[in-house]
C-alpha positions as CSV (number, residue, x, y, z in Angstrom):
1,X,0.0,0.0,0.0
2,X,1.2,3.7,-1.0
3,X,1.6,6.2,1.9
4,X,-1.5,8.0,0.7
5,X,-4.1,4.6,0.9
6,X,-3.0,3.9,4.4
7,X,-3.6,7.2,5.7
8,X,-7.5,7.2,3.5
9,X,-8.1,4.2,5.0
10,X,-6.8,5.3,8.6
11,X,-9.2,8.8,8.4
12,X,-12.1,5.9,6.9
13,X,-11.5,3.8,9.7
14,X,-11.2,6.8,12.3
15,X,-14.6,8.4,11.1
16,X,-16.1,5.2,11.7
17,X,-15.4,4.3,14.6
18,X,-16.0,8.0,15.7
19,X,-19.5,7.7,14.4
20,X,-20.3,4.3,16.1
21,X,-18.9,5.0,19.9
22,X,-19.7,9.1,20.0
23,X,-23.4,9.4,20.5
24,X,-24.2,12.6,20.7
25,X,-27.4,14.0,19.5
26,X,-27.7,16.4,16.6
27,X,-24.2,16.6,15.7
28,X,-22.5,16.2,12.5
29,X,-19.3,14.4,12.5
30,X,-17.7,17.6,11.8
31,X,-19.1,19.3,14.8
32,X,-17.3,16.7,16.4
33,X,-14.3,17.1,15.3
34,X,-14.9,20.9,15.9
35,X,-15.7,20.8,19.3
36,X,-12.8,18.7,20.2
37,X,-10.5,20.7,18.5
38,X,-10.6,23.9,19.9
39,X,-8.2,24.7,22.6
40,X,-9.8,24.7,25.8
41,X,-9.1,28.8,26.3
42,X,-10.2,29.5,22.5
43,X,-7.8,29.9,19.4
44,X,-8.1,32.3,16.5
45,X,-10.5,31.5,13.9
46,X,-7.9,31.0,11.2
47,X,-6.1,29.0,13.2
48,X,-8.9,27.0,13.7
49,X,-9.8,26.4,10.3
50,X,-6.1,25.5,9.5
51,X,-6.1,23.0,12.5
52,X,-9.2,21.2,11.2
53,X,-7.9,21.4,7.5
54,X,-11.1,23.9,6.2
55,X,-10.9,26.9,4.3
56,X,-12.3,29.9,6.1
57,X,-15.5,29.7,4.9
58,X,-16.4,26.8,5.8
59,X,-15.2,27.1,9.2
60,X,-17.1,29.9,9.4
61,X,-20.4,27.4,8.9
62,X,-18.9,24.9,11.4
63,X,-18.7,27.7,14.1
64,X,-22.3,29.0,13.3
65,X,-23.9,25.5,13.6
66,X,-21.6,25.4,16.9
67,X,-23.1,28.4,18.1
68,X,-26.8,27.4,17.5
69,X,-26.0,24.5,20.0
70,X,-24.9,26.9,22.2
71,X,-21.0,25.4,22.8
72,X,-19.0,27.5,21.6
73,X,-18.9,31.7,21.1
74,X,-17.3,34.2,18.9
75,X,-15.7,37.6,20.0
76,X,-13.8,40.0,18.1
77,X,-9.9,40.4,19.4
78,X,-10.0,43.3,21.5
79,X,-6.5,44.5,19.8
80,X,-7.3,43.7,16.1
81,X,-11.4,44.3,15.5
82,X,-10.2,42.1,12.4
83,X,-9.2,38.8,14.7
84,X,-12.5,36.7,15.5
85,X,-12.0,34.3,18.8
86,X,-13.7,31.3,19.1
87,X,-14.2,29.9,22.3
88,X,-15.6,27.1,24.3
89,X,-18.9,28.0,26.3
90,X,-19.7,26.1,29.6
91,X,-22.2,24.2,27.4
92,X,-19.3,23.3,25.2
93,X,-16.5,22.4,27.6
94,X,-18.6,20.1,29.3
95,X,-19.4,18.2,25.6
96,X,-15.9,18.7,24.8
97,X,-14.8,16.9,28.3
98,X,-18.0,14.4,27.4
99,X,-15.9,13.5,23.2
């Protein structure tokens, strides 16, 4: 096996078995991911985006379907108006400790 068909079949494998032993209602597999990516104190949202592998854009989605479920917030930097800070709510460090 090429380097690139053992790491398709590890994500496959990983995505599988995240779907079959995380139950947790109402979220996507990338909400998932999301939630148990973010640092614990909050991270930039271009960091975040790079972290999970996502252009802006759609990170930008992720964070809105976040917020909806009440686990995570956005704030602007209060340096660079320009920065957005996304960070864990109550809500979402307890499901975050939960994943």
């Amino acid at each position: 096996m090429q380097t690139g068909e053992l790491i398709s079949s590890f994500l496959i494998n990983l995505q599988s078995i995240c779907r079959n032993s995380v139950l947790l209602k109402n979220a996507s597999f990338q909400q998932i991911m999301g939630i148990v990516s973010l640092d614990y104190d909050g991270m930039e949202m271009s960091r975040f985006s790079l972290k999970i592998g996502v252009d802006n854009s759609t990170a930008t989605r992720l964070v809105a379907g976040l917020e909806k479920k009440c686990w995570v917030e956005r704030k602007k930097n209060k340096y660079d108006s320009r920065i957005v800070i996304v960070s864990l709510t109550t809500k979402g460090k307890s499901v975050q400790k939960e994943l």
